[in-house]
Backbone as CSV, one residue per row, in Angstrom:
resi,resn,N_x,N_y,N_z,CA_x,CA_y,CA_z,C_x,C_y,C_z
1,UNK,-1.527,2.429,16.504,-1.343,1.007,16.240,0.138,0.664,16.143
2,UNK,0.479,-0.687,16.557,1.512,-0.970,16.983,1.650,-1.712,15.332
3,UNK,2.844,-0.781,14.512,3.135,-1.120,13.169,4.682,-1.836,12.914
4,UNK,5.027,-3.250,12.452,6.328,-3.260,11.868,6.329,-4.034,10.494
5,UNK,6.906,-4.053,10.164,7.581,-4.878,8.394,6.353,-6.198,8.124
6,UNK,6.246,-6.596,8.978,5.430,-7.309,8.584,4.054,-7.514,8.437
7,UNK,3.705,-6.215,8.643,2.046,-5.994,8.307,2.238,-5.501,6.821
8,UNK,3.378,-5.144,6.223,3.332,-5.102,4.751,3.556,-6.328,3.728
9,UNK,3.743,-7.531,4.299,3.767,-8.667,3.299,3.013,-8.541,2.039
10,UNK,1.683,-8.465,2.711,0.757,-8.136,1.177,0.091,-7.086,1.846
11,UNK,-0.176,-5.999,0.611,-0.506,-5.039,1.145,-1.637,-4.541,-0.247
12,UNK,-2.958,-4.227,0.386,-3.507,-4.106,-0.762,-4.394,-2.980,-1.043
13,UNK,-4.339,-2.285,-2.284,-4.648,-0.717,-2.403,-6.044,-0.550,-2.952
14,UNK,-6.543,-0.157,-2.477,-8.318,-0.109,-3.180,-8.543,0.480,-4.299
15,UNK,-9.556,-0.153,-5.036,-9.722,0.498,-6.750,-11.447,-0.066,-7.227
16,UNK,-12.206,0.881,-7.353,-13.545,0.502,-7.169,-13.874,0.117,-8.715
17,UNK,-12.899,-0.279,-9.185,-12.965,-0.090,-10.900,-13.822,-1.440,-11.102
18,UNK,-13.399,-2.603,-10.365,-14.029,-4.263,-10.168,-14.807,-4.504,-9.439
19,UNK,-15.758,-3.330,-8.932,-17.108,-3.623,-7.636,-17.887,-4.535,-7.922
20,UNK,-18.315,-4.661,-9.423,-19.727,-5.359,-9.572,-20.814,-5.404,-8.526
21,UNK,-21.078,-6.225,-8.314,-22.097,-6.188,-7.023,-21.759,-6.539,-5.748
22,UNK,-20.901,-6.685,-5.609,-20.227,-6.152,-4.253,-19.923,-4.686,-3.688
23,UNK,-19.832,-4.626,-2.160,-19.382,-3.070,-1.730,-18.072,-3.401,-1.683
24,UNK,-17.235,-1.801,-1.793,-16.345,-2.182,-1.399,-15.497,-2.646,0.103
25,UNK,-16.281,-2.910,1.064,-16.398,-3.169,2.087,-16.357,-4.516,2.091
26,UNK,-16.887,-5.225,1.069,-17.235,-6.548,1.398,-15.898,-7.166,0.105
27,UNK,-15.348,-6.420,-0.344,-14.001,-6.812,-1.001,-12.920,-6.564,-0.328
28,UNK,-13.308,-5.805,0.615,-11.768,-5.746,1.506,-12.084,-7.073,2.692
29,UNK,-12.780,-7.144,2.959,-13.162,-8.066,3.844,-12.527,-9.243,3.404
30,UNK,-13.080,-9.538,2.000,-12.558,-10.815,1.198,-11.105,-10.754,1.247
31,UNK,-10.776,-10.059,0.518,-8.933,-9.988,0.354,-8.217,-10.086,1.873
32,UNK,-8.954,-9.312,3.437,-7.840,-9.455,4.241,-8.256,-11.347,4.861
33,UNK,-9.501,-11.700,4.552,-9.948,-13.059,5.013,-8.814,-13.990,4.344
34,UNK,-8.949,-13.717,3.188,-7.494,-14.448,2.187,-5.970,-14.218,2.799
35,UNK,-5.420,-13.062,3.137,-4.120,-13.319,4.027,-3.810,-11.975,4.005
36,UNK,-4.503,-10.851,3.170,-4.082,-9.084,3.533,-3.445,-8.973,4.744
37,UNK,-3.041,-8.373,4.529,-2.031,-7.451,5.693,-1.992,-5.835,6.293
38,UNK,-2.588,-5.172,5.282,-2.377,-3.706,4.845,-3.078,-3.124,4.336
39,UNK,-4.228,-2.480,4.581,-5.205,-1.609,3.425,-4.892,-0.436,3.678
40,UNK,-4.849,-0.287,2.192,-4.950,1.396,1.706,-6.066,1.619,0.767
41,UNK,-6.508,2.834,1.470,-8.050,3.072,0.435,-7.656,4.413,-0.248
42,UNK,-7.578,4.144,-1.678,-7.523,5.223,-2.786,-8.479,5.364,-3.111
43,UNK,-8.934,6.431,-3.174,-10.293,7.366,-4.025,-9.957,8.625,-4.986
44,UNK,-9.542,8.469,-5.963,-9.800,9.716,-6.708,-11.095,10.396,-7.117
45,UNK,-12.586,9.660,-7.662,-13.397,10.488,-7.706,-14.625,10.178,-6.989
46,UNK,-14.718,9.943,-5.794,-15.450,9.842,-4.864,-15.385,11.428,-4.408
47,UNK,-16.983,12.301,-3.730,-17.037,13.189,-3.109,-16.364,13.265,-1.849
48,UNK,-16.213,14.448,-1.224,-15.710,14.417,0.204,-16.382,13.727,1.323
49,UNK,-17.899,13.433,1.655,-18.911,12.958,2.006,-18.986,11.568,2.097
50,UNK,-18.960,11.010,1.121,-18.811,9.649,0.415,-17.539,9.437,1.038
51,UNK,-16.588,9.791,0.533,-14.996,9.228,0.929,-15.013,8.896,2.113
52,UNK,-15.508,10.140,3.251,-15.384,9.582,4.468,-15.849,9.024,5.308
53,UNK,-17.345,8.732,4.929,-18.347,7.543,5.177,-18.001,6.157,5.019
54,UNK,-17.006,5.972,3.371,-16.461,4.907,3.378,-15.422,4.472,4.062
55,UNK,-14.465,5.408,4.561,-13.316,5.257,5.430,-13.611,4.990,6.645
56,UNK,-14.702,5.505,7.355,-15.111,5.202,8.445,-15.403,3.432,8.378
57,UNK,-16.223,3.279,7.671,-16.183,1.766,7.407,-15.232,0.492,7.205
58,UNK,-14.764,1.556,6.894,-13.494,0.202,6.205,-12.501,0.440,7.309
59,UNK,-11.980,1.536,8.141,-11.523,1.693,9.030,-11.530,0.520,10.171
60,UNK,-13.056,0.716,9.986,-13.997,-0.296,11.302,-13.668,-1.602,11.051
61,UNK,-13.656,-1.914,9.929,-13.579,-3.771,9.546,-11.958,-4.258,9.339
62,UNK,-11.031,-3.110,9.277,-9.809,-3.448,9.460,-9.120,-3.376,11.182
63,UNK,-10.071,-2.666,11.761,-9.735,-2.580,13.182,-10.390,-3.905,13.870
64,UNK,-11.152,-4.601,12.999,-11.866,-5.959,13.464,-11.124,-7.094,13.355
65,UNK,-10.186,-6.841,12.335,-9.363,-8.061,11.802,-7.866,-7.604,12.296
66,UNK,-7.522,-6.239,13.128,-6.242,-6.106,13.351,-5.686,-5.648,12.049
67,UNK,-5.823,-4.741,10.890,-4.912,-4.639,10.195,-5.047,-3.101,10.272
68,UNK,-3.598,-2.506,9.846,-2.988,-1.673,10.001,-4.224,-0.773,8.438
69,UNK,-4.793,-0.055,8.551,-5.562,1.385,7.924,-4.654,2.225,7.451
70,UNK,-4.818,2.314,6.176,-3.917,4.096,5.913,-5.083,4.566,4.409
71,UNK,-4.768,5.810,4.528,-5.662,6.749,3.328,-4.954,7.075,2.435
72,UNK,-5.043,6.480,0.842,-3.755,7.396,0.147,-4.154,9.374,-0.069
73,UNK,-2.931,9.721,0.259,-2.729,10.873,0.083,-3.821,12.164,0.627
74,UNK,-4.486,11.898,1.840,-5.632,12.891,2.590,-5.441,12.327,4.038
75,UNK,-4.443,13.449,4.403,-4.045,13.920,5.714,-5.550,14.059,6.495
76,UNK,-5.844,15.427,5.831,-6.610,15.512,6.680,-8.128,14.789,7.066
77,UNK,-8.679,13.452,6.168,-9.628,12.706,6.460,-8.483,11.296,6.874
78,UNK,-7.321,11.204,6.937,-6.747,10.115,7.748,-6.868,10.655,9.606
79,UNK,-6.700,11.734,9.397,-6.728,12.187,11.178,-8.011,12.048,11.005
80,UNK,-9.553,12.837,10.483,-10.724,12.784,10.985,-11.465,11.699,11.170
81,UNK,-10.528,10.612,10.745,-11.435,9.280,10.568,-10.737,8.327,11.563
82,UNK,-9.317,8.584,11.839,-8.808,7.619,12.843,-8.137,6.781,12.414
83,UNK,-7.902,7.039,10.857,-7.244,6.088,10.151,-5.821,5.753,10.812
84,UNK,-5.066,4.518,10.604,-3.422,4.323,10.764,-2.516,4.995,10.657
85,UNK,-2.594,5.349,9.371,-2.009,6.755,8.645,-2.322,7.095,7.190
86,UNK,-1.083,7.392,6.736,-1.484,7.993,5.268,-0.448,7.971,4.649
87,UNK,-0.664,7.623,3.378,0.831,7.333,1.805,0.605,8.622,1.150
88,UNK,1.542,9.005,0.933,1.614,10.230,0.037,2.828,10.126,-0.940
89,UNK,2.273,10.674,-2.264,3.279,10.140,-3.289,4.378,11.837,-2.975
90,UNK,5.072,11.761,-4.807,5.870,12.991,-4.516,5.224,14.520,-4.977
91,UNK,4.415,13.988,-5.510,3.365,15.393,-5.942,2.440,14.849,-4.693
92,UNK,2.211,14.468,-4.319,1.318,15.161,-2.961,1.609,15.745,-2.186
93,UNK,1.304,16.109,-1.008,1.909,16.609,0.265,3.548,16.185,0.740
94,UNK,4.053,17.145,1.182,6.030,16.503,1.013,5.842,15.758,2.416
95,UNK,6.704,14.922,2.399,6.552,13.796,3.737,6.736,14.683,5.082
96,UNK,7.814,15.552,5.330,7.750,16.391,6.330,6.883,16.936,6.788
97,UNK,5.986,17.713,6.133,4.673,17.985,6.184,3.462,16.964,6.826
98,UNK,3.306,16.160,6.068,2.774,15.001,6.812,3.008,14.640,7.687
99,UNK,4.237,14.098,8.349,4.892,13.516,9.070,4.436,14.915,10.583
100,UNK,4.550,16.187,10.318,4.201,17.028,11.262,2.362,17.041,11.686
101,UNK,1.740,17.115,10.875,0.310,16.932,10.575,-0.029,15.882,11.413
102,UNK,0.746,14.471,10.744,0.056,13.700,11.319,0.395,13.130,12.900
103,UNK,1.753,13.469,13.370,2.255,13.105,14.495,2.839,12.263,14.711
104,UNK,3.650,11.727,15.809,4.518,10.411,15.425,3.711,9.268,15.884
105,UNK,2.808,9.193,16.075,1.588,7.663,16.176,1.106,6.918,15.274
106,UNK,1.336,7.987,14.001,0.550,7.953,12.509,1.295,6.885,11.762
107,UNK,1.243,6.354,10.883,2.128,5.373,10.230,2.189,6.304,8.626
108,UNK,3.581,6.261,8.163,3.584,7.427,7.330,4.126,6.707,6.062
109,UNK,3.739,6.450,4.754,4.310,5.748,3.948,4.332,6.676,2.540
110,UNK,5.912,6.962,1.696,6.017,7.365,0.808,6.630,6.618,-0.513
111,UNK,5.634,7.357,-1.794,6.207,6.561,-2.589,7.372,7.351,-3.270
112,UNK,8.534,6.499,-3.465,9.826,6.861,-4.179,10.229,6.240,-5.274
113,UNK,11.099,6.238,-6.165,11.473,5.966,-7.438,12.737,5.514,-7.350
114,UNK,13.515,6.719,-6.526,14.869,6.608,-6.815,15.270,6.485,-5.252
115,UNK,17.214,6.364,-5.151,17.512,6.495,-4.100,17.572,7.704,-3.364
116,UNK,18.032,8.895,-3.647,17.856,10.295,-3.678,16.230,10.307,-2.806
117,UNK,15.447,10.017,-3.132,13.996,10.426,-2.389,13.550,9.379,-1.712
118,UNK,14.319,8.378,-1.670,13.755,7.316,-0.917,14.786,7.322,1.005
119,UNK,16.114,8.492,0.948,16.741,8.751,1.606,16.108,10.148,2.433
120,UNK,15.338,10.912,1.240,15.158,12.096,1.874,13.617,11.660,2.755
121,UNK,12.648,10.491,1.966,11.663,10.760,2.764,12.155,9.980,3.903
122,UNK,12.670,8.964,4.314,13.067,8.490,5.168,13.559,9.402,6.353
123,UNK,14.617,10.416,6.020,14.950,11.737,7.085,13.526,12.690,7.534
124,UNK,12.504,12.494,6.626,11.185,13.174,6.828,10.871,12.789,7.723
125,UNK,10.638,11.366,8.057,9.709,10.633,9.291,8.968,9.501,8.494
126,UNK,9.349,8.794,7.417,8.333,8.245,6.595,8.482,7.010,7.215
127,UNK,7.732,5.791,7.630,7.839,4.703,8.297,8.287,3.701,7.118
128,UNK,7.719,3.657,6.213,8.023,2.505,5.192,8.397,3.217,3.877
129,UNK,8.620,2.934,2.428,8.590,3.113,1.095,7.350,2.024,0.284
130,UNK,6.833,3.021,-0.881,6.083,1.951,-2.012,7.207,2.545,-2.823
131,UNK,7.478,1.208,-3.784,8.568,2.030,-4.635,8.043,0.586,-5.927
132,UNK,7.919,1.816,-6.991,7.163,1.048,-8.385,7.004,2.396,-9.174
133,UNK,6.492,1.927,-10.813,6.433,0.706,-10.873,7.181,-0.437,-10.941
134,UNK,7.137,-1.351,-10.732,8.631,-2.406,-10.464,8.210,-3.562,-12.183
135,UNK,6.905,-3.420,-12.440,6.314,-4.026,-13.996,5.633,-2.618,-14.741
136,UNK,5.685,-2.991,-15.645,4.104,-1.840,-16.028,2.431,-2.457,-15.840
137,UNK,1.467,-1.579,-15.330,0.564,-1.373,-14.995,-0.109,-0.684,-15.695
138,UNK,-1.681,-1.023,-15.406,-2.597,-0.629,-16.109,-3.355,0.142,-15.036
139,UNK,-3.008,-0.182,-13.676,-3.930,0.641,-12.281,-3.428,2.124,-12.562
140,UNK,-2.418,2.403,-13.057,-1.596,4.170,-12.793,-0.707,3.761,-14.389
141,UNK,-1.422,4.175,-15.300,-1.147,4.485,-16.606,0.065,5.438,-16.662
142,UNK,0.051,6.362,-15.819,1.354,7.494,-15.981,2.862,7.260,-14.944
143,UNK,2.406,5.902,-14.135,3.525,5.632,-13.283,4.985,4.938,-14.364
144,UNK,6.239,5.853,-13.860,7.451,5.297,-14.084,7.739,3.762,-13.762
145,UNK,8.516,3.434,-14.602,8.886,2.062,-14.439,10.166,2.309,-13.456
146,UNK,10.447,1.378,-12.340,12.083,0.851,-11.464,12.445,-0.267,-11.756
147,UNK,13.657,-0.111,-12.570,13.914,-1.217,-12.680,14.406,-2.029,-11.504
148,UNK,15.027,-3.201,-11.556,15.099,-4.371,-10.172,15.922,-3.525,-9.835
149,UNK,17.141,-3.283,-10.534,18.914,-2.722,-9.914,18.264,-1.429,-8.934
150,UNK,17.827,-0.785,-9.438,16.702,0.458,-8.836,16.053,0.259,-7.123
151,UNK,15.457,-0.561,-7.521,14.777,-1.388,-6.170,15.686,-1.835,-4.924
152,UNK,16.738,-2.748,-5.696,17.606,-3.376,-5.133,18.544,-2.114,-4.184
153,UNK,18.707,-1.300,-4.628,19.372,-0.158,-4.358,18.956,0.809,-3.414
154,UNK,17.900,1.238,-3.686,16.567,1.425,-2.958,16.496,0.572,-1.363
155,UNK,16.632,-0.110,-1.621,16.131,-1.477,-0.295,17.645,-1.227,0.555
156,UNK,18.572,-1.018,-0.014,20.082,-0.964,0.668,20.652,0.580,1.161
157,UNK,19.876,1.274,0.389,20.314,2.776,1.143,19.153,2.809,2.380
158,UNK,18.891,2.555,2.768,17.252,3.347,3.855,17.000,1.881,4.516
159,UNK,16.749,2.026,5.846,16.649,1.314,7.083,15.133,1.124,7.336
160,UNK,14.092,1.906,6.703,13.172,1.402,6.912,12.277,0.400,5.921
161,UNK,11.422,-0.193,6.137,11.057,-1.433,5.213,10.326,-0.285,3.549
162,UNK,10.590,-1.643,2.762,10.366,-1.280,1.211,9.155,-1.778,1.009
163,UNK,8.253,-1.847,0.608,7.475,-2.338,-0.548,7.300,-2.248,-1.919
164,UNK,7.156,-2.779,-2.534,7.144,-3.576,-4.098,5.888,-2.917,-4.467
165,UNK,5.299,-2.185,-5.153,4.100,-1.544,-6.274,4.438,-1.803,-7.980
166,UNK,3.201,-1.736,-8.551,3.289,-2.014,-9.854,3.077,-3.215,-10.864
167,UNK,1.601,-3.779,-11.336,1.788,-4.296,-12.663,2.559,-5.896,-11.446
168,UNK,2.307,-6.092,-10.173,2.920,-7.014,-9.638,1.593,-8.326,-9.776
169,UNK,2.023,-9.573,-9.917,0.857,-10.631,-9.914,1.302,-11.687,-9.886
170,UNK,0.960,-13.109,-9.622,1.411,-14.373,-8.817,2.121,-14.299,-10.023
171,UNK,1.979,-14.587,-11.365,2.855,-14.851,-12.346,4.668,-14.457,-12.194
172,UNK,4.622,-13.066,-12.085,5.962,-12.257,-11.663,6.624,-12.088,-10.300
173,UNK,5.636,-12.162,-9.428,6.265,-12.210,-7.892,7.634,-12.502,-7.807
174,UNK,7.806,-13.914,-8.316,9.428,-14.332,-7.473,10.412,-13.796,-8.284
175,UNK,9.629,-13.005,-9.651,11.197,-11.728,-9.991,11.608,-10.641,-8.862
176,UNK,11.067,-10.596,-7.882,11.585,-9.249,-6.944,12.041,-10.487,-6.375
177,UNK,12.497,-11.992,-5.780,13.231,-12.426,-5.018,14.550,-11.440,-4.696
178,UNK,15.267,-10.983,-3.732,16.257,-11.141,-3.416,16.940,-9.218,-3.580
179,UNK,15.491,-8.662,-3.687,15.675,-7.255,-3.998,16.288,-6.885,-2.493
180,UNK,15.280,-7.323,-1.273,15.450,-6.315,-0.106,14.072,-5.985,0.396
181,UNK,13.338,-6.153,0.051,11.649,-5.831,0.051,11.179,-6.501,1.392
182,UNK,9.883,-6.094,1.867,9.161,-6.756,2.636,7.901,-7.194,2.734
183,UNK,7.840,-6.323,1.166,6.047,-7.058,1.089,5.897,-6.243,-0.441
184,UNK,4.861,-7.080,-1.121,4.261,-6.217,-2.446,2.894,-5.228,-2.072
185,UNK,2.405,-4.391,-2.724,1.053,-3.666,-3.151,0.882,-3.732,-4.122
186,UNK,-0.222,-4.644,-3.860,-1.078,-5.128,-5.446,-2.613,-4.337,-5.226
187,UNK,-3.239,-4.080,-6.460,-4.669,-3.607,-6.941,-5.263,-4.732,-7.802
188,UNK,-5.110,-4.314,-8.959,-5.676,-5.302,-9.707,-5.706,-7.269,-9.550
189,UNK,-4.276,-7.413,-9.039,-4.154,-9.093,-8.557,-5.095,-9.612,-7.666
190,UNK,-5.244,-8.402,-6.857,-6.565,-8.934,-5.839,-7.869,-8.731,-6.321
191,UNK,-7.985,-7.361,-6.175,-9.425,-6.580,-6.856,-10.194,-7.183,-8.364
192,UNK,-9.803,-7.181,-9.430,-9.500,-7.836,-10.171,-10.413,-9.728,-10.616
193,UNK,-9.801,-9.708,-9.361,-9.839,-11.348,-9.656,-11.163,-12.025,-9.053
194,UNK,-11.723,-12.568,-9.782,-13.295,-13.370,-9.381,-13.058,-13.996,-8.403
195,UNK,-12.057,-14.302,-7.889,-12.114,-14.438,-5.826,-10.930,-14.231,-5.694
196,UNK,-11.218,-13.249,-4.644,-10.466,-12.213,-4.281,-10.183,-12.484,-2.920
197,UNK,-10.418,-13.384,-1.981,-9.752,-14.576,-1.135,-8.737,-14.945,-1.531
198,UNK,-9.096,-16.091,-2.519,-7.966,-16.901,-3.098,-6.868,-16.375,-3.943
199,UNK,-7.164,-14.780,-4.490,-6.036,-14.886,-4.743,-5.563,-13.774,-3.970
200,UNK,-5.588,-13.422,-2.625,-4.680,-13.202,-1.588,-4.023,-14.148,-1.273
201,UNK,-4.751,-15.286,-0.920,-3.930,-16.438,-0.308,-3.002,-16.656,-0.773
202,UNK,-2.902,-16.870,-2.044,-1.616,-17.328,-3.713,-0.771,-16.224,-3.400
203,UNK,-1.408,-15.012,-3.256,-0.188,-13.910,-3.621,0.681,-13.744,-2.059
204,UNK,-0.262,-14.207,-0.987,0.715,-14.211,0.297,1.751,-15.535,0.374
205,UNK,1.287,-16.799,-0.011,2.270,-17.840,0.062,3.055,-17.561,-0.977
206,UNK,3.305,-16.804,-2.167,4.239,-16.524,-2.812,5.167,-15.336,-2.002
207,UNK,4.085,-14.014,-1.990,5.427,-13.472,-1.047,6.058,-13.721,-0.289
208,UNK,5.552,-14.612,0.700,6.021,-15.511,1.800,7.725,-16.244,1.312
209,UNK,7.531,-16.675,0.626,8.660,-17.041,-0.045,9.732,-16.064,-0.918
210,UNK,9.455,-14.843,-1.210,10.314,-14.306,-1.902,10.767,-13.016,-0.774
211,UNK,9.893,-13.075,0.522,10.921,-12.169,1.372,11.252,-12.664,2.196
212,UNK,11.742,-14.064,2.288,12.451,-14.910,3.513,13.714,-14.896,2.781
């Protein structure tokens, strides 16, 4: 898939924590109908079976709407499924690694903290950065806080596009104005929210405005 900066405007990470009676199939649907850009499907305790039954799916309904697919952190069910690519943090798989695995077709996204690793995954092959938390969050209880200067810094060493993670929501958005960014990853702002359309829509006409 033909990937640049701007399929990360809003970019949104899956979390089955808010299913209720919905699949999660039919919440991604909602969120990219609202203005998504970007799915990433996280599973921590889903079986191997399950995981990739669902990826196959969600694969399918993002290849319907044109949006760019990635798997967090499973190389090897992002190749078996056909996915876009795959995010891998710094305890996962090292980006080089990936970046060999998956080939240069793959879309390769790492998350960084600092400038130091946001330089090295970049020399890896990494196509974009998530770099957070940029608020505190309740989705990743053990994630570090970046502060803006952090971000800002971040966005000015490395040539390839940034994204914004963390505790991000229409309320706070236009505090990352003017970091360097090209799009946020939100969970809970979308997932979360009793329509999950509308508040893609809110959270894309806000980003819209804070990365012009």
């Amino acid at each position: 898939m033909k990937f640049d900066k701007h399929d990360l405007l809003l970019y949104a990470v899956t979390d089955r924590a808010w299913l209720g009676q919905a699949t999660l199939a039919q919440q991604v649907e909602q969120a990219i109908q609202g203005g998504v850009s970007c799915v990433q499907l996280r599973e921590k305790e889903l079986d191997s079976a399950a995981f990739a039954q669902e990826a196959v799916q969600i694969r399918q309904l993002c290849r319907r709407y044109r949006v760019p697919f990635l798997i967090n952190d499973n190389v090897d069910l992002a190749l078996r499924c056909d996915a876009d690519g795959v995010h891998v943090g710094q305890h996962d798989m090292a980006a080089a690694e990936a970046r060999r695995r998956l080939g240069r077709d793959k879309i390769l996204g790492v998350s960084v903290q600092t400038v130091e690793q946001a330089v090295a995954a970049q020399q890896q092959g990494a196509d974009y950065l998530g770099v957070g938390a940029v608020f505190p969050t309740a989705s990743k209880a053990d994630a570090d806080s970046v502060p803006y200067a952090s971000l800002q810094a971040i966005c000015q060493a490395v040539d390839i596009p940034v994204v914004a993670i963390g505790g991000i929501a229409l309320s706070n958005v236009q505090q990352l104005a003017g970091s360097g960014i090209c799009g946020i990853a939100v969970i809970s702002a979308i997932f979360a929210s009793p329509d999950i359309a509308q508040a893609a829509q809110q959270l894309r006409a806000a980003v819209t405005k804070v990365v012009q």
